[in-house]
ROSE-890966 format. One record per residue (C-alpha): residue in one letter; x, y, z. Coordinates in steps of 0.5 Angstrom, whole numbers, plus 500, padded with zeros to 3 digits. Layout:
BEGIN
AXYZ ...
//
This chain:
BEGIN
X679162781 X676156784 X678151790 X678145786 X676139791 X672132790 X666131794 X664125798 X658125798 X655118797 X649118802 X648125802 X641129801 X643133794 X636136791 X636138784 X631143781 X629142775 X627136771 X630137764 X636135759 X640138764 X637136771 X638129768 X645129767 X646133774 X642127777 X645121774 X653125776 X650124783 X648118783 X654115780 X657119787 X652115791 X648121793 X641121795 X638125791 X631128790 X628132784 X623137785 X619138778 X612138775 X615134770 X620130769 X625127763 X623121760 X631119763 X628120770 X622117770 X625110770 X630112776 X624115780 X620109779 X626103780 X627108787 X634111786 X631118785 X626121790 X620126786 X617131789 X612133783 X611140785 X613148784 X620148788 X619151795 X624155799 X623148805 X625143799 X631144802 X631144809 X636138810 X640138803 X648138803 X647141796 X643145791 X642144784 X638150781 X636147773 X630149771 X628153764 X626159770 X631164771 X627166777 X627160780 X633158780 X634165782 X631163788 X634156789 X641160790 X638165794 X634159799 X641156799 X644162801 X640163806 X642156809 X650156808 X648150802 X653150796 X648151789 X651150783 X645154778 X646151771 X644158767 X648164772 X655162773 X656168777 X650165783 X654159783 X657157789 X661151786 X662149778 X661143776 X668140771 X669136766 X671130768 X675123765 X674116769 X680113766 X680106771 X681109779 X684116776 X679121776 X682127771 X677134772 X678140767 X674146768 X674154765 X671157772 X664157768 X666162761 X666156757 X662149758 X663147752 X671148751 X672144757 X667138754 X672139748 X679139753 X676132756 X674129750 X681130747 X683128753 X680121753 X682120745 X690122748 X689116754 X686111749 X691112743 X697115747 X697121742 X698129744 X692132742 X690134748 X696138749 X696140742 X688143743 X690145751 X695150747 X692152742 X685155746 X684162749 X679161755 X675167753 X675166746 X668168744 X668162738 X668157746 X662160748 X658154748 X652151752 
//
């Protein structure tokens, strides 16, 4: 069981590590939240690139390094690399910074939920990391109930098992 909080993290250094599909969502998240975000990669997703460039993303073109995360108040370890996302918890660790790795739940300080914007209301579902992608379908049947006021979410809610093998998803 998690303690579910909302961050204020406007003006606070958050580092992703990675510049994949999934560090693009992580980053575009965190500047929706008006974090100051720095990415750490080689190479970045073309969807980064032109955040970089237009200055709401500091880049550090380069292999992560255990000094990248000196003044970060988060961690965000995406690579394609076990290993170094491994290194990036462990770094975290070493300085009392929250890391969420995208590939190992279990190294996760804090997991990152579902979430539904429906004017100032902020819904956020989350399986505690066993299944992404049933908590992605819990949200969406919740934005189809807030728009048409039916009861498919609940339906959906009470028809699922969170550890469900047929859930396991991304």
């Amino acid at each position: 069981m998690h303690y579910a909080a909302f961050l204020n993290l406007r003006n606070k250094a958050c580092v992703v590590v990675g510049g994949g599909t999934i560090a693009t969502r992580k980053v575009q998240k965190l500047l929706q939240a008006k974090a100051d975000v720095t990415v750490i990669s080689p190479d970045v997703h073309p969807n980064l690139e032109g955040l970089i460039a237009n200055g709401r993303v500091r880049h550090l073109a380069r292999a992560y390094q255990p000094t990248d995360l000196a003044h970060a108040t988060l961690a965000f370890a995406a690579t394609d690399n076990r290993a170094v996302n491994a290194s990036v918890a462990r770094d975290a660790a070493a300085s009392g910074i929250w890391c969420n790795v995208a590939d190992d739940r279990e190294a996760c300080d804090f997991m990152v939920p579902a979430v539904h914007q429906h004017g100032k209301v902020q819904i956020a579902i989350s399986t505690s990391g066993h299944s992404p992608a049933l908590a992605k379908r819990l949200r969406e049947a919740l934005e189809e109930d807030l728009a048409d006021g039916g009861r498919r979410f609940y339906d959906l809610l009470t028809s699922c098992q969170i550890d469900d093998p047929q859930q396991a998803g991304d």
